[in-house]
C-alpha positions in Angstrom: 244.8 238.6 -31.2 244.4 239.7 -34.7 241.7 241.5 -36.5 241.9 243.6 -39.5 241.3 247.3 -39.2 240.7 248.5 -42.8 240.5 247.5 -46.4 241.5 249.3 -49.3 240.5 248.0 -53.1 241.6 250.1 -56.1 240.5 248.9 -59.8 239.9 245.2 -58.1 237.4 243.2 -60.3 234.2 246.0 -60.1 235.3 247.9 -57.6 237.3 251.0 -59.1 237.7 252.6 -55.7 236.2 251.0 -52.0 237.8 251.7 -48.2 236.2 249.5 -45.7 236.5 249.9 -42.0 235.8 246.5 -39.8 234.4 245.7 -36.2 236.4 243.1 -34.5 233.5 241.0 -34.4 230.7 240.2 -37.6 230.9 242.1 -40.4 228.1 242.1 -43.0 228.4 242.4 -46.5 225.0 242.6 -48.4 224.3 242.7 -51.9 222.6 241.1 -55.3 224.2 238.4 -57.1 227.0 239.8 -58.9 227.0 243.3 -57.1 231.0 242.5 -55.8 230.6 241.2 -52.2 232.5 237.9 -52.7 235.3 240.3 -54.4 235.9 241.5 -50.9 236.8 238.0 -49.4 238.5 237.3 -52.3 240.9 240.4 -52.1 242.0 240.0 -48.7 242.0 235.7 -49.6 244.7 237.3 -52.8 246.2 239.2 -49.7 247.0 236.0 -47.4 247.8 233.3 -50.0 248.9 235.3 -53.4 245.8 233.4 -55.7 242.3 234.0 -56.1 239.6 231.3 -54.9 237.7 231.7 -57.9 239.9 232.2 -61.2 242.9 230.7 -62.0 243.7 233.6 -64.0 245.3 237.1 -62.4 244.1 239.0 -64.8 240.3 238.3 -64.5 241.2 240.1 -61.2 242.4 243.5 -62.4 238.8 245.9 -63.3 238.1 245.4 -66.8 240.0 247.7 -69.3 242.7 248.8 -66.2 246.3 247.8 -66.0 246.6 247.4 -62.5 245.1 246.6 -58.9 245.8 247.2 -55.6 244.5 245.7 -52.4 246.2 247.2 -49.0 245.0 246.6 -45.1 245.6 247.3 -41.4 245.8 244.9 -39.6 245.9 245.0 -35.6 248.1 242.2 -34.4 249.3 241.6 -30.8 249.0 245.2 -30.2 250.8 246.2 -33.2 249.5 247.5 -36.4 250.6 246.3 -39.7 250.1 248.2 -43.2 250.1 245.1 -45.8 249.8 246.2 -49.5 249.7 244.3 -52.8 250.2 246.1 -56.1 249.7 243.4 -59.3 250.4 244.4 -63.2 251.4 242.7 -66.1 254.8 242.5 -64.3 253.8 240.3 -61.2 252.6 241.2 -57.9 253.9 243.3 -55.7 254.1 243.3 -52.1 254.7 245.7 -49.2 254.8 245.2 -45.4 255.0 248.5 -43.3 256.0 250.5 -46.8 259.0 248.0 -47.2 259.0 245.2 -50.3 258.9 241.7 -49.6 260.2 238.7 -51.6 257.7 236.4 -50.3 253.8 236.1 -49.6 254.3 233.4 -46.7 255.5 236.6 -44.8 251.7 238.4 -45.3 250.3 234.9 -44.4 252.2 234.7 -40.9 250.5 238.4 -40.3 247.2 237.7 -42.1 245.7 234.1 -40.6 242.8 233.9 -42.9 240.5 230.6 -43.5 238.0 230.5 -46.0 234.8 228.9 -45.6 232.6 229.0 -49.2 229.5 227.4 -50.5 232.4 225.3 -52.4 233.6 224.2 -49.3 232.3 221.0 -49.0 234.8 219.9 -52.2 237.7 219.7 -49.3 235.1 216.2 -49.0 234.7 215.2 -52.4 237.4 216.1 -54.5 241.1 214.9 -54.4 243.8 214.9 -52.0 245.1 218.3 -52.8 242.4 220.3 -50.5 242.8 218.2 -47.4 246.7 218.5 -47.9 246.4 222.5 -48.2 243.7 222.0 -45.2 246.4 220.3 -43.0 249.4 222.7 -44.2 247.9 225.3 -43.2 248.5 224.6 -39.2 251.5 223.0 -40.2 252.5 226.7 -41.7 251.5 228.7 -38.4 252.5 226.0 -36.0 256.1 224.7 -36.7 258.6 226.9 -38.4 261.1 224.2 -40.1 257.6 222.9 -42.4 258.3 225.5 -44.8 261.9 225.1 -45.6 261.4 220.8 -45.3 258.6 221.3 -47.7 260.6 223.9 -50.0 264.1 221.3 -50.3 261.1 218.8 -50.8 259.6 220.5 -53.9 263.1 221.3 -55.5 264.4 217.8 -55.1 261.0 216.6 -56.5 261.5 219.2 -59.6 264.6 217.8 -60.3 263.9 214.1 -59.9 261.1 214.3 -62.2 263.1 216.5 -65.1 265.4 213.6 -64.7 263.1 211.1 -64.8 261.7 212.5 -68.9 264.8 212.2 -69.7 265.4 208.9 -71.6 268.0 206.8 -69.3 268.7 208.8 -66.6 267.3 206.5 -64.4 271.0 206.8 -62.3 271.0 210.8 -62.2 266.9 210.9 -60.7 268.3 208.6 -57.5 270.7 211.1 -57.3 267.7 213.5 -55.6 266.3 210.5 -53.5 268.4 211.3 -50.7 267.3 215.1 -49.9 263.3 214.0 -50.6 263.7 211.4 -47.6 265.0 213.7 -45.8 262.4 216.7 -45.8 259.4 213.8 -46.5 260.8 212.6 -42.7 260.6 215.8 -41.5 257.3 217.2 -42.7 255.3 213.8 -42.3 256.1 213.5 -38.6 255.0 217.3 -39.0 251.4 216.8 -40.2 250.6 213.5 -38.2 251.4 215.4 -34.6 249.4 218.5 -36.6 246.2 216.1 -37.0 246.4 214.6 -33.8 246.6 217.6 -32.3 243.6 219.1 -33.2 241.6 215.9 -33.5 239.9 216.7 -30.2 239.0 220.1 -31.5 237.0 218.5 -34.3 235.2 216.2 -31.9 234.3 219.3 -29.7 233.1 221.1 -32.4 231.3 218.4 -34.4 229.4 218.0 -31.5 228.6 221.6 -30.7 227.5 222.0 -34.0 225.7 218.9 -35.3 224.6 217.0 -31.7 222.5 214.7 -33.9 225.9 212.4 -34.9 226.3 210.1 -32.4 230.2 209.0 -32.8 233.0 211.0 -33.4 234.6 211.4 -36.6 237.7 208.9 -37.7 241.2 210.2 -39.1 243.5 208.1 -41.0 247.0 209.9 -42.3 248.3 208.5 -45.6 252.0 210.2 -45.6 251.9 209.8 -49.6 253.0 206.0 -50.1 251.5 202.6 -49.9 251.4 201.1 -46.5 253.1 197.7 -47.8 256.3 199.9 -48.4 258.6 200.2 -45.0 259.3 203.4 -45.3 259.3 206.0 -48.3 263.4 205.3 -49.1 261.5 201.5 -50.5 258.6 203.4 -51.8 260.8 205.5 -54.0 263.5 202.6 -55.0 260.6 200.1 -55.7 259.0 202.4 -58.1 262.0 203.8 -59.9 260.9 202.0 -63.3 257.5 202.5 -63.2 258.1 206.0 -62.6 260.9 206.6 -65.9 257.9 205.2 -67.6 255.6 207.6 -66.4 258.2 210.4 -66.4 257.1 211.6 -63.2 257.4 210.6 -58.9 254.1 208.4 -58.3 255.1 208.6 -54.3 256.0 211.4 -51.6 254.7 214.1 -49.6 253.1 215.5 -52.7 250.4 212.5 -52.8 249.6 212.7 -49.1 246.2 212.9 -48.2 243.7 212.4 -44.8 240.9 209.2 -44.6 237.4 210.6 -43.1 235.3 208.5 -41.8 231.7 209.1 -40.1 229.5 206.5 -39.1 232.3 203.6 -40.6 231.3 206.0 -44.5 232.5 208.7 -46.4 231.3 211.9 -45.1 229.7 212.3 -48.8 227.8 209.2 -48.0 226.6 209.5 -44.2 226.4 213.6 -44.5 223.9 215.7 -45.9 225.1 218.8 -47.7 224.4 220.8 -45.1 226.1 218.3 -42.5 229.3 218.6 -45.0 229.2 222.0 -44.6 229.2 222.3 -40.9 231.6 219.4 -40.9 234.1 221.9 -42.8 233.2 224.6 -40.2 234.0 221.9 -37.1 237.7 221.7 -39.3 238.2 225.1 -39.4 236.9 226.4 -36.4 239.3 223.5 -34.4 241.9 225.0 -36.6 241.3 228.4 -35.4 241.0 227.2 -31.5 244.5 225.2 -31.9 246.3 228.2 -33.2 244.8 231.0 -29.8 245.9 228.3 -27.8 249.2 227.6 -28.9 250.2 231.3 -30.1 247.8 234.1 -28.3 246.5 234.7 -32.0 243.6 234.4 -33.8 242.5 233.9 -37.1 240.2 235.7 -39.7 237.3 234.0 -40.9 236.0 234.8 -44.2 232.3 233.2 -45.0 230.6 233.8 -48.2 227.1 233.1 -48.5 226.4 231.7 -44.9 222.7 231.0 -45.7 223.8 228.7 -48.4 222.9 225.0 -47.3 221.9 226.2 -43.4 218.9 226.9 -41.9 218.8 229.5 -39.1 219.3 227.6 -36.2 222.8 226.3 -37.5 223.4 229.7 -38.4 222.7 230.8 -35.2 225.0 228.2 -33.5 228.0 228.9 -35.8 227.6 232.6 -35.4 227.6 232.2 -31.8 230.9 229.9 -31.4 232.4 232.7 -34.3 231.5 235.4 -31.0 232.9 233.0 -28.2 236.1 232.3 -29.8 236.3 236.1 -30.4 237.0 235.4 -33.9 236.5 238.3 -36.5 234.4 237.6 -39.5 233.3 238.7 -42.4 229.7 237.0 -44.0 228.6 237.6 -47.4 224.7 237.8 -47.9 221.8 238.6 -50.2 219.5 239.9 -47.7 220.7 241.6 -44.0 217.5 239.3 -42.4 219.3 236.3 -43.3 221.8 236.4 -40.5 221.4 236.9 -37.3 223.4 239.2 -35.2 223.8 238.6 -31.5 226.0 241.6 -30.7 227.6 245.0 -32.2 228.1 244.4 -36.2 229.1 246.6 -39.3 227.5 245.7 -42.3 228.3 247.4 -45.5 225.7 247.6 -48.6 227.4 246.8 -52.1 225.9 247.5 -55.6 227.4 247.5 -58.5 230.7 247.2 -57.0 229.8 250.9 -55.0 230.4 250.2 -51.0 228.6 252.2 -48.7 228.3 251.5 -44.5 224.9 250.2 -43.9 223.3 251.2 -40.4 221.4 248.2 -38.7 220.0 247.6 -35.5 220.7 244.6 -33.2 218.3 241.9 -33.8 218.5 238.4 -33.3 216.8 237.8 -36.6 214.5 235.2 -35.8 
């Protein structure tokens, strides 16, 4: 099992200086609008996956008028603990596992199993294809060892098809890269439609646990990335070879591959309310984070900002609870300590002004 032990942020956002250390269970972080709780999620988030959640821009992340930031943990991981540290500049980022570089973030992801569950959450819903993909990629990631390098000969052949494909009559050359895209779109389809079906039954369980009031299960449909008149994606790419020297880009592949919802026979933003979308994301993630104990004896670090957001108390009392039973630790943003309730032992930190201090509080069920 995993949890993280400390936190270190130096010049992060507007914290100059903070050291955080974590129960394995809830953690509380309380503050204002503004005061720098969600800049604690989002440094360990920068930690796991090398981007922010928020900003598109790494410089909005280093404290106004520094040069540099640097976000470091320990984290406690079947029985072992791990010193992760990330240094970005002007230069780049950084990164250190155990005081040694490392050329690549995926190896702080394999030791850092974060999800992320936001008021913003609900746009892995409503907006494109590209959330549900990073949704489903994730457990392909922890789960099956030969989805990164399919997915990496996938993106370089992609590159270079569609360089070839700007290029005025080079129709000819951008088959050339057909072959190795089959190959690795074989591999990592077959890849995320065992992934979904294997946690499928998770969702149900959980959907249910958490919203009793739907009355059938949710549907899944996989759509590998091309149309489902097309044989196989060998046609899919042939068939659309002038079409896509027109565009000057790959219309089909693994890139474009997405997951149907259904609820009711509609679109979860149809037959949900926004608080039903919410938990629905929850059911997703939490599934997500029962697969992976299952399958590897680990377990996964939820980060929650602004729980109360769209919940009323009694679904915040039933997700905190399954948090607890799955021995999951967690970290929960909030304005006001009396809008979560704590079932057992929890730290909660006060922040203000980007200042972190350990907040003493008292075991109450809130209610």
């Amino acid at each position: 099992m995993a949890h993280l032990q400390t936190l270190q942020l130096h010049q992060f956002r507007n914290i100059q200086q903070a050291e955080l250390h974590f129960s394995p269970g809830l953690n509380l972080l309380i503050g204002d609008n503004a005061a720098g709780k969600t800049s604690v999620i989002e440094a360990l988030w920068l930690l796991a996956s090398g981007r922010s959640f928020r900003s598109h821009k790494p410089q909005q992340l280093i404290q106004f008028e520094q040069n540099q930031l640097i976000v470091f943990c320990e984290i406690n991981q079947h029985e072992q603990t791990h010193k992760l540290g990330l240094q970005r500049d002007a230069q780049g980022i950084t990164l250190k596992l155990n005081g040694e570089k490392q050329p690549s973030q995926s190896v702080f992801a394999r030791h850092l199993p974060i999800q992320l569950l936001t008021p913003e959450s609900h746009r892995l819903l409503e907006e494109g294809p590209k959330a549900r993909r990073q949704f489903l990629d994730w457990g392909c990631f922890y789960h099956h060892p030969e989805f990164m390098p399919s997915w990496r000969q996938f993106n370089r052949a992609l590159k270079q098809r569609n360089s070839s494909l700007k290029d005025t009559g080079s129709k000819q050359h951008a088959c050339i890269w057909n072959q190795p895209m089959i190959e690795a779109a074989t591999t990592i389809n077959q890849i995320r439609q065992a992934y979904l079906n294997d946690i499928t039954p998770f969702v149900y369980d959980f959907c249910q646990r958490l919203m009793p009031e739907l009355h059938t299960q949710p549907e899944f449909q996989f759509y590998p990335g091309w149309p489902a008149n097309k044989a196989n994606f060998s046609d899919a790419l042939n068939d659309s070879l002038c079409r896509d020297a027109q565009l000057g880009y790959t219309q089909y592949g693994c890139h474009r591959a997405d997951i149907k919802i259904k609820i009711n026979k509609q679109e979860p933003l149809v037959g949900l309310s926004r608080g039903q979308q919410k938990l629905f994301v929850c059911a997703l993630l939490l599934a997500q984070a029962r697969f992976l104990a299952q399958k590897t004896q680990d377990s996964v670090i939820m980060l929650i900002d602004d729980l109360p957001a769209e919940l009323d108390l009694t679904h915040r009392i039933n997700l905190l609870a399954l948090l607890d039973e799955l021995k999951i630790q967690h970290l929960v943003t909030t304005t006001a300590l009396d809008l979560i309730p704590h079932l057992h032992p929890a730290k909660a930190f006060k922040i203000d002004q980007g200042v972190i201090k350990p907040l003493t509080i008292t075991n109450n069920l809130n209610i």
